[in-house]
C-alpha positions in Angstrom: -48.9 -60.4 -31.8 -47.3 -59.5 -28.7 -43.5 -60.3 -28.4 -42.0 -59.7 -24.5 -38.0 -60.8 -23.9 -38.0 -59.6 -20.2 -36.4 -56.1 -21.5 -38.6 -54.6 -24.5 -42.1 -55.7 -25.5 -43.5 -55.2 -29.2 -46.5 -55.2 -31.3 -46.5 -56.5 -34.8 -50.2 -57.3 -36.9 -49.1 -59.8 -40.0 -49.0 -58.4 -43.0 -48.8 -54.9 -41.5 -45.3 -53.5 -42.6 -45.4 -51.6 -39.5 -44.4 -52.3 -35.8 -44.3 -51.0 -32.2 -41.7 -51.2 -29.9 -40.5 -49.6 -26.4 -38.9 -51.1 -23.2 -40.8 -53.5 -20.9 -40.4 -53.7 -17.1 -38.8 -56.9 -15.8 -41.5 -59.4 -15.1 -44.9 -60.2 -16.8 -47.7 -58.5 -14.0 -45.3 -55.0 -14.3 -45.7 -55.7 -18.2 -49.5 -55.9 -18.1 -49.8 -52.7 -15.6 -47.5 -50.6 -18.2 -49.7 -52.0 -21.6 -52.8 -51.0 -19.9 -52.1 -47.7 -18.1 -49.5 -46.5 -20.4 -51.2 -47.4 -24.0 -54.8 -48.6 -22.9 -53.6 -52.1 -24.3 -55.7 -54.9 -22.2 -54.2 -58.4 -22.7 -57.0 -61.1 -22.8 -56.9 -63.5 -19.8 -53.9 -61.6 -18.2 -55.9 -62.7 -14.9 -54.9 -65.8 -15.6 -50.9 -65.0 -15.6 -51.8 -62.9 -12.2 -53.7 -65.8 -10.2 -53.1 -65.3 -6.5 -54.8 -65.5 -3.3 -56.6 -61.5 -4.5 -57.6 -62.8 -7.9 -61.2 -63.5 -6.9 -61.3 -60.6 -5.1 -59.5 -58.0 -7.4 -61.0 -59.5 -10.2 -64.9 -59.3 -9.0 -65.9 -62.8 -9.1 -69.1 -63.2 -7.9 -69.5 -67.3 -7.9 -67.4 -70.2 -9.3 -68.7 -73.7 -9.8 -67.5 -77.0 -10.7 -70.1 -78.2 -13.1 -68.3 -81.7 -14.0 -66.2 -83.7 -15.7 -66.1 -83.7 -19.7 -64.8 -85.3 -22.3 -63.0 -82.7 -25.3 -60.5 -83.6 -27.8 -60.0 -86.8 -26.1 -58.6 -84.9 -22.8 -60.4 -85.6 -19.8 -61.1 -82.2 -18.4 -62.7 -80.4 -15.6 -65.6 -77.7 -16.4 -66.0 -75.0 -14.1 -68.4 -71.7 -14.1 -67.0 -68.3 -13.1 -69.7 -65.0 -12.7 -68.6 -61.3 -12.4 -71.1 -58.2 -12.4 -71.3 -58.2 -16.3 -69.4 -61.9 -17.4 -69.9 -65.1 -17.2 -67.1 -67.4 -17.8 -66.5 -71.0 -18.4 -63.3 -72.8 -18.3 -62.6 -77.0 -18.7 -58.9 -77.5 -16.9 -57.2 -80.8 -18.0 -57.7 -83.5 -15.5 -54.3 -84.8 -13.7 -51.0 -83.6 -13.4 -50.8 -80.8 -15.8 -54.0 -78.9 -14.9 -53.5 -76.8 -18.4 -57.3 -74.8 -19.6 -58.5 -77.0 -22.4 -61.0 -74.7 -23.9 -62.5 -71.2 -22.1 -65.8 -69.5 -23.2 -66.5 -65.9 -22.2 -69.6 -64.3 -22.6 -70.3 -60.3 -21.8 -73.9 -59.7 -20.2 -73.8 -56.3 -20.1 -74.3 -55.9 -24.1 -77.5 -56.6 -25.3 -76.3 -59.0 -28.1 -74.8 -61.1 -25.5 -71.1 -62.0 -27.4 -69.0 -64.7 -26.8 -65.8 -65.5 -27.6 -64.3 -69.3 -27.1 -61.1 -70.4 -27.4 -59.6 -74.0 -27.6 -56.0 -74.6 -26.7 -53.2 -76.7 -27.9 -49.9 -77.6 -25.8 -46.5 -77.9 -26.7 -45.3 -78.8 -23.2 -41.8 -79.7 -24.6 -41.1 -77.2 -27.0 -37.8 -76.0 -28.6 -37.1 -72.9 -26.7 -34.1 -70.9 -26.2 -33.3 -67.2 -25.0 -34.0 -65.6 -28.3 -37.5 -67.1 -28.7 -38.9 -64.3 -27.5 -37.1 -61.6 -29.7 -38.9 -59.7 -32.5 -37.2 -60.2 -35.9 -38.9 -57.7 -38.4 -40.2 -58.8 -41.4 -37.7 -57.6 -44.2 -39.2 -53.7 -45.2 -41.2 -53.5 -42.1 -40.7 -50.2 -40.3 -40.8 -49.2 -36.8 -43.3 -46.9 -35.8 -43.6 -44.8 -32.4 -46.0 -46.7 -29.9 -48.7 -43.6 -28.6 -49.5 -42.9 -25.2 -53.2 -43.9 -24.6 -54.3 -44.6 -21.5 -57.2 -47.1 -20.9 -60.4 -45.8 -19.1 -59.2 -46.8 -15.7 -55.5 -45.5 -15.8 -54.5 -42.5 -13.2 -51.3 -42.3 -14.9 -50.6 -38.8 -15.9 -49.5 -38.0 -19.7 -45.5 -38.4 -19.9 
């Protein structure tokens, strides 16, 4: 699990007795840059907290189609069909008002095996939130432990 405030950011695996912890830049896209240059941590759908008029382009899409309208969990959503190079994705975005993703399936083609991971999601769009929500309280015993510097494959970030 990932915990950000807007000042620190930390890591934390239940039942581990360990965690991670160091300061965090100021908004979410700085956040995801320092994770994945710094300590070679990629955040799943980060692309989908950085959606702006580069996405498609930054991110490699190839094609995106609508495919339809369906019908999950009682939600009336739309399913759509996204390509890169070496993934295929598919999301279904709630019909209406709150356009929220329903359900995404990703699928790697540049393995031979083909794997797919889906998720379904649930939302709380009223939820019971105040500023120390997004604090880490430790488990009582757990111990802190110094995050590593490892960069990911595409960082030109020098060792600090």
């Amino acid at each position: 699990t990932l915990y950000y405030n807007g000042k620190r950011f930390t890591l934390y695996q239940r039942p581990s007795p360990y965690y991670a912890s160091a300061p965090a830049p100021a908004n979410i896209n700085a956040l995801i840059d320092l994770l994945n240059s710094r300590y070679g941590i990629e955040l799943p759908l980060a692309d989908l907290f950085r959606w702006n008029a580069n996405t498609v382009r930054q991110a490699g899409l190839r094609s995106a189609v609508l495919i339809g309208s369906e019908t999950l969990d009682g939600q009336r959503c739309d399913h759509y069909a996204l390509r890169q190079d070496a993934i295929d994705w598919q999301l279904w975005l709630r019909e209406g008002e709150q356009r929220l993703p329903c359900r995404l399936t990703i699928t790697r083609r540049d393995i031979p095996e083909q794997p797919r991971h889906s998720v379904d999601f649930t939302w709380q769009l009223k939820p019971a939130i105040s500023a120390h929500s997004f604090d880490f309280d430790p488990p009582a015993g757990a111990q802190e432990v110094p995050l590593q510097w490892a960069p990911s494959k595409y960082s030109l970030e020098a060792q600090p």
